[in-house]
N, C-alpha and C positions, 0 to 999 in steps of 0.2 A: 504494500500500500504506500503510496505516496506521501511525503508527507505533509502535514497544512499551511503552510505559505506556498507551496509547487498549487496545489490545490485553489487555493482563493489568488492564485495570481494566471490558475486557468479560467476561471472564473471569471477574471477581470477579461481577461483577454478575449473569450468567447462572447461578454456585454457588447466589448466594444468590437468587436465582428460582425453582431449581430446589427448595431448601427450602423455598420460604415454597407452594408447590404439593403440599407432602406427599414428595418423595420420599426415602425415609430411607435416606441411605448412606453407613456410615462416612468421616470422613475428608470432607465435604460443607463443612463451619464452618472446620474449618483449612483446609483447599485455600485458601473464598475471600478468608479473611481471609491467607493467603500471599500471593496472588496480587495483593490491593487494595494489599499492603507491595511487593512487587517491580510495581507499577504507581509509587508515590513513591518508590520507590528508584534506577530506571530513568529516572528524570523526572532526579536530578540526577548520577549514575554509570552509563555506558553499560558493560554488565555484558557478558562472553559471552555469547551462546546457552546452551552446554553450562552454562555456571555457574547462568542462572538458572533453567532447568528442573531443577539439581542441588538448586539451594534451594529449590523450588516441592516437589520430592520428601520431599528428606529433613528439609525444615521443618515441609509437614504430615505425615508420619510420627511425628515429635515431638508435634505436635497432636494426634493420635490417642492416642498412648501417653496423655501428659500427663491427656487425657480419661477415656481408662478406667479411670486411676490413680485420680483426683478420682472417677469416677464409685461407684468401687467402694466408696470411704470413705464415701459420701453413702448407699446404697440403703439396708441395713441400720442400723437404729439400734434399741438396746435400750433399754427401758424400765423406770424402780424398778416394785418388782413393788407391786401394792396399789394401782395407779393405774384407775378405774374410770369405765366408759361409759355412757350408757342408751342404749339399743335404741330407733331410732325406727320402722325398719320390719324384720318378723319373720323369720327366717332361721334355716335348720336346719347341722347339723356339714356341713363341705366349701363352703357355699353361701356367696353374698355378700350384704350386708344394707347397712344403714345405721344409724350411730350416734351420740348426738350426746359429743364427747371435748371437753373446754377451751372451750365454748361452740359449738365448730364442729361442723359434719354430719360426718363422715370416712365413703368406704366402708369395709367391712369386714368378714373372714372368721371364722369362726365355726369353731374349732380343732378342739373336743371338745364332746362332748356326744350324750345319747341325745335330750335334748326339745330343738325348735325353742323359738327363741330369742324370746319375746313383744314386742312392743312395751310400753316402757315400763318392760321390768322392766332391772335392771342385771347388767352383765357386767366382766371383773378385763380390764384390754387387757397384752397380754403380749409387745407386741411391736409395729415398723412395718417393711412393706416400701415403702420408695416413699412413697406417699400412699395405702396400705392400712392398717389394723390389723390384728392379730389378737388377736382374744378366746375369751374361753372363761364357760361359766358360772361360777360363784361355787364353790370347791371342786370344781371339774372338773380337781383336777391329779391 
């Protein structure tokens, strides 16, 4: 039998395998980085059993929270109003388009508006989700 740091540093290794292959599931980044700490943890204090699946729990537990915390201050961010994009490819209200904002391409949703959005003409951005904007035409509040 192998023994428990080879163990929770396969562990770790197969977590983070299992991400880099696409599978998205909460609690995936803390588990393995738990698990890679109780692999050198275990290397120089020989821990219970019950103690270190107690810490492999309620440590990525904490990892999770921690994340959603972070995550949630991150998604939404407001922007000064007056700040403006040009439209590089054309898209109508609801639809997703592309625009170029700060020199960069951004995607981006098109809020309001009765006329599809031309390439080339300019739009007010009112907002980001993510790595989305959203815009609107000029006087479309």
């Amino acid at each position: 039998m192998a023994p428990v740091p080879i163990l929770w540093l396969l562990l770790a290794c197969g977590l983070l395998g299992l991400g880099l292959v696409g599978a998205d599931v909460d609690g995936l980044l803390p588990a393995a980085v738990v698990a890679l700490g109780l692999s050198l943890a275990t290397v120089w204090w020989p821990l219970p059993p019950l103690l270190q699946l107690g810490l492999l729990v309620g440590l990525t537990g904490l990892g999770v929270l921690g994340l959603r915390r972070w995550s949630g201050r991150q998604r939404h961010h407001n922007l000064a109003p007056a700040e403006t994009a040009e439209v590089i490819s054309g898209f109508g209200e609801g639809e997703t388009g592309r625009v170029r904002w700060q020199g960069q391409s951004w995607s981006a949703i098109n809020l309001r508006g009765s006329q599809p959005l031309a390439p080339g003409s300019w739009v007010t951005v009112m907002g980001r989700d993510g790595n989305q904007l959203q815009v609107m035409e000029p006087g479309g509040d």
